[in-house]
C-alpha positions, 0 to 999 in steps of 0.5 A: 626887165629885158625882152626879146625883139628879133635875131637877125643875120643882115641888114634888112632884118635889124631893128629900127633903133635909137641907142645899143649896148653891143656884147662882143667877145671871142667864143668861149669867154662866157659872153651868153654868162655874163648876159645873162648875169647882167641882166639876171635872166636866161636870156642869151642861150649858154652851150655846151660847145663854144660859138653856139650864137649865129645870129645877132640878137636884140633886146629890149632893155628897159626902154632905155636902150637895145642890147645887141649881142653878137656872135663870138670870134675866133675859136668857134669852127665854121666853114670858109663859107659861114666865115665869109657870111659871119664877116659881112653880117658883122660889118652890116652891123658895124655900119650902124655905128651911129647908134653904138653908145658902147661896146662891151668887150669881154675877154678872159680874165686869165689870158688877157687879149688874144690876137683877135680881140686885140683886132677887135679893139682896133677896129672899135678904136679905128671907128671910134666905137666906145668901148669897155673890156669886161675881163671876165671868169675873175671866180677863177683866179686867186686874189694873188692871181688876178693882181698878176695879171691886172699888173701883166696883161691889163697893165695899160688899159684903163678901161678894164672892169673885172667881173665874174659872171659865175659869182655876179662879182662887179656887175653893178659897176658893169651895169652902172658903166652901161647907164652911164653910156645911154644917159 
């Protein structure tokens, strides 16, 4: 069971906790899915258009740990001034490193990292930030297809588990890799 405990957009408003599961992704690889199938409730809202999570957002799951999800980066359109703000609430955020035992990056399947996540990366690898990438959207690929691509865009990374929010393929393994983090 997964319950809400706040949504917060700076420090001040972040809940004391012990241990985070933090959900990062670019807007538009289905980061709210794939919660939500990871959890088996409707707990992150899905829109229609891209970037609809401007808040950070903290849930209580099962005692065990607070999952954190975040907004997307990258393709959803802000003003200069939400970019500035949308910045410095994530770094509030980061601060906090201490208390991320993972980070789950998630990215599409078909198209590997973009520029932004490969930013995302470095900047988990630079604060030694644990992390895992969740390739999602896998539902849409052929078998064929998604062996191309393993071999072509995730060809070096071992850290990779492939999923679809769409077909809950792999979540276990997703679920059983966030366990293992909290333990």
């Amino acid at each position: 069971m997964i319950d809400f405990i706040c949504s917060a957009s700076e420090k001040s408003g972040f809940p004391p906790t012990e241990k985070e599961v933090v959900f990062v992704g670019r807007s538009n690889v289905g980061k709210s899915s794939l919660i939500n199938a990871l959890y088996q409730q409707k707990i992150a809202f899905v829109g229609k258009k891209p970037g609809k999570t401007r808040l950070i957002n903290f849930f209580d799951a099962d005692g065990l740990y607070t999952a954190v999800d975040v907004p997307g980066y990258g393709y959803a359109q802000r003003s200069q001034k939400e970019m500035i703000a949308f910045a410095k609430m994530m770094d509030d955020y980061f601060s906090r490193y201490d208390k991320i035992r993972l980070t789950v990056m998630i990215v599409d399947s078909r198209h590997g990292l973009t520029g932004d996540d490969e930013d995302m990366k470095e900047y988990l690898e630079g604060r030694k930030i644990p992390y895992v990438i969740a390739a999602n959207k896998i539902d849409k690929l052929s078998n064929n297809q998604l062996m191309n691509n393993k071999n072509r865009l995730f060809k070096d990374m071992n850290n990779v588990i492939y999923v679809s929010a769409q077909t809950r393929k792999n979540m276990d393994q997703l679920k059983e890799r966030i366990m293992e983090s909290v333990r």
